[in-house]
C-alpha positions, 0 to 999 in steps of 0.5 A: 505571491512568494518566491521561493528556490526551491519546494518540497511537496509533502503532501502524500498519497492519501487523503485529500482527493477520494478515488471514487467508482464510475457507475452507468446513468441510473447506477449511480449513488443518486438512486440509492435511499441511503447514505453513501459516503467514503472513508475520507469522509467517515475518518473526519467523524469522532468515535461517538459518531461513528457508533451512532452512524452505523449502529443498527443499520445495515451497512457495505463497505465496498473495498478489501485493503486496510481502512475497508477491514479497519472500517468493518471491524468498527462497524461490528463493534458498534453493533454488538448490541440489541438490534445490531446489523451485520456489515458485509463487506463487498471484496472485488480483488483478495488480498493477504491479510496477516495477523500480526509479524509472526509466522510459525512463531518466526519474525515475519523481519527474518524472511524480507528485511535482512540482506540475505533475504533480499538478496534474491529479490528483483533491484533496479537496474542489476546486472547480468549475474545478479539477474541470473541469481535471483532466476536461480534463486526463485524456487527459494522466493516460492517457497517463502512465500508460500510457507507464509502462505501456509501459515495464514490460511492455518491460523486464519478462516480464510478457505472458510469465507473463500478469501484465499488469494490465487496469487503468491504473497509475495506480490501483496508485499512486493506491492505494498499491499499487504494488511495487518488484520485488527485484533478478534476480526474473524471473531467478529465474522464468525459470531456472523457481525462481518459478511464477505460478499465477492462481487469480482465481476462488478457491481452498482447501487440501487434504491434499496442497496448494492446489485452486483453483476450476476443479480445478487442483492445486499440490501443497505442503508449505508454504504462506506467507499473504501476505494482509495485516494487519488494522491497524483490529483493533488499535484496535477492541481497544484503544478503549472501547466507544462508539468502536469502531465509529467505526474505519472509516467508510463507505469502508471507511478510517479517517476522519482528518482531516490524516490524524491526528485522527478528528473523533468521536473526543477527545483522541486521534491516530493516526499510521501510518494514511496512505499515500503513497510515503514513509511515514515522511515522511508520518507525520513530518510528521502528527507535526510538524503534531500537536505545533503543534496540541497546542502551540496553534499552531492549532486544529481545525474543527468536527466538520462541517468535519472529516468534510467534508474527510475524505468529500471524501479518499473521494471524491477516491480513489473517483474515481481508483481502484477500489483506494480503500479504502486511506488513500493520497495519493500523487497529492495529496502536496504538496497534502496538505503544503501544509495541514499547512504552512499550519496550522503558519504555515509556508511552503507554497510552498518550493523557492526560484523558481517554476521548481523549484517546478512542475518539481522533485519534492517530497521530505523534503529540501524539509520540513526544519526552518525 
């Protein structure tokens, strides 16, 4: 074996270790005729094989976030032929979806990543007159969201096939969850090569398909489980026993202070575990504030301190949507920067004129390298 000081895990919360549905004896994927198989699985296969797999069969994909839409759209592309089958899509929760980073012709970066905007948006540990601002400050956050809400359900069929969430926007963002649609979907549903299927109370496999909870039917010959990954099951594997536990915390998120460090856990870093808009310039930052700390640029608080900053994340999500069991710091980004920032010696406020800086969104461009 190898001795080390110090490791980083970069393993992430995708992929790896499929997050796969429970189902009573008897209702399970073991009586289902057809074959059952989950976006892992079907990532793995070339485009060629992914036409011949779905190509003239019935097909459900079980989920309602990004692979499940990115794996319907492929599934009625393959089947705009002769003989083509529908695929139906079985959505438990809704979700919004956006088009693209336009609303009513405005950058969707205008309403969530200036200062000026998340200014009004739940922080961690803020104090009183912060917290008595964004109170004030909620009719304005309500009506954000819903003028994005108005324009999506101008500009997308959402009444139409009853995917019209009953909760703000928001909380989709706030909790990362918000999809980017693919080019043409509700195209593709309208020329009746995508089906909504809302199965909120549940549902189960039988010989010929899916039943769900109230008796209705999908028959299928392929079902695709786009539920998820389970990211925490690869650590559990990996770290001994007296720290295994330690993986989730009472939020149900993995308690990282800077997103990085688990303050109970010595002489190890995770990266790849936080969510924002980007998360590959969430985690290059984490992987620059990381090196400063490793180099001794700074040092770490105490234990109390750490798991101090890290209830206050949880809370601070738990107070702005009920989706808060992921990592996700989209509506405190820049805040969230300017800690890292501040740790390193380097310069927090960094567009040049407090003009730009309250009104100009913050994007990777704005981190490079002093």
């Amino acid at each position: 074996y190898y001795k080390f000081e110090f490791v980083v895990m970069c393993t992430g919360k995708y992929g790896d270790v499929p997050r796969m549905p429970v189902f009573p004896p008897g209702k399970g994927p073991e009586v289902f005729k057809g074959t059952v198989m989950h976006s892992l699985d079907y990532c793995k296969l070339s485009e060629e094989e992914t036409v011949e797999l779905m190509r003239g069969r019935k097909v459900v994909v079980v989920g309602y976030k990004k692979s499940a839409i990115d794996l319907a759209n492929e599934c009625a592309q393959a089947n705009q032929v002769k003989g083509g089958q529908p695929c139906t899509m079985l959505v438990r929760t809704l979700h919004w979806v956006v088009p693209s980073y336009s609303i009513w012709g405005l950058p969707f970066s205008m309403f969530y990543s200036t200062r000026l905007s998340q200014l009004f948006y739940e922080r961690p540990n803020q104090g009183f007159f912060r917290s008595l601002l964004c109170r004030l400050m909620s009719p304005l956050r309500a009506g954000v969201s819903k003028f994005i809400e108005s324009y999506l359900s101008w500009k997308l069929p959402l009444g139409k096939y009853g995917l019209t969430p009953d909760h703000p926007f928001v909380e989709d963002y706030a909790s990362c969850q918000m999809a980017i649609l693919p080019e043409a979907f509700f195209e593709m549903a309208d020329r009746g090569l995508v089906r909504f299927q809302r199965a909120s109370a549940g549902w189960c496999f039988s010989e010929n398909g899916v039943v769900l909870n109230d008796g209705t039917k999908v028959e299928a010959d392929l079902v695709f489980l786009a539920t998820g990954f389970e990211g925490k099951d690869k650590l559990r594997e990996v770290l001994p026993k007296p720290f295994r536990d330690l993986v989730v915390g009472k939020s149900s998120m993995m308690p990282l202070y800077r997103g990085t460090i688990h303050p109970l856990i010595p002489n190890m870093a995770f990266v790849g575990f936080v969510e924002s808009v980007s998360n590959l310039h969430t985690s290059e930052l984490r992987c620059r504030w990381l090196s400063g700390l490793l180099e001794g640029r700074f040092e770490l608080p105490s234990v109390k301190a750490m798991m101090g900053h890290v209830a206050g994340e949880a809370d601070a999500m738990r107070r702005t949507t009920r989706f808060y069991r992921r990592h996700c710091i989209s509506t405190y980004s820049i805040h969230d920067s300017d800690g890292m920032c501040a740790d390193l010696g380097s310069a927090t406020l960094r567009k040049g004129n407090w003009i730009a800086e309250l009104f100009a969104p913050y994007n990777n461009k704005d981190y490079k390298e002093q």
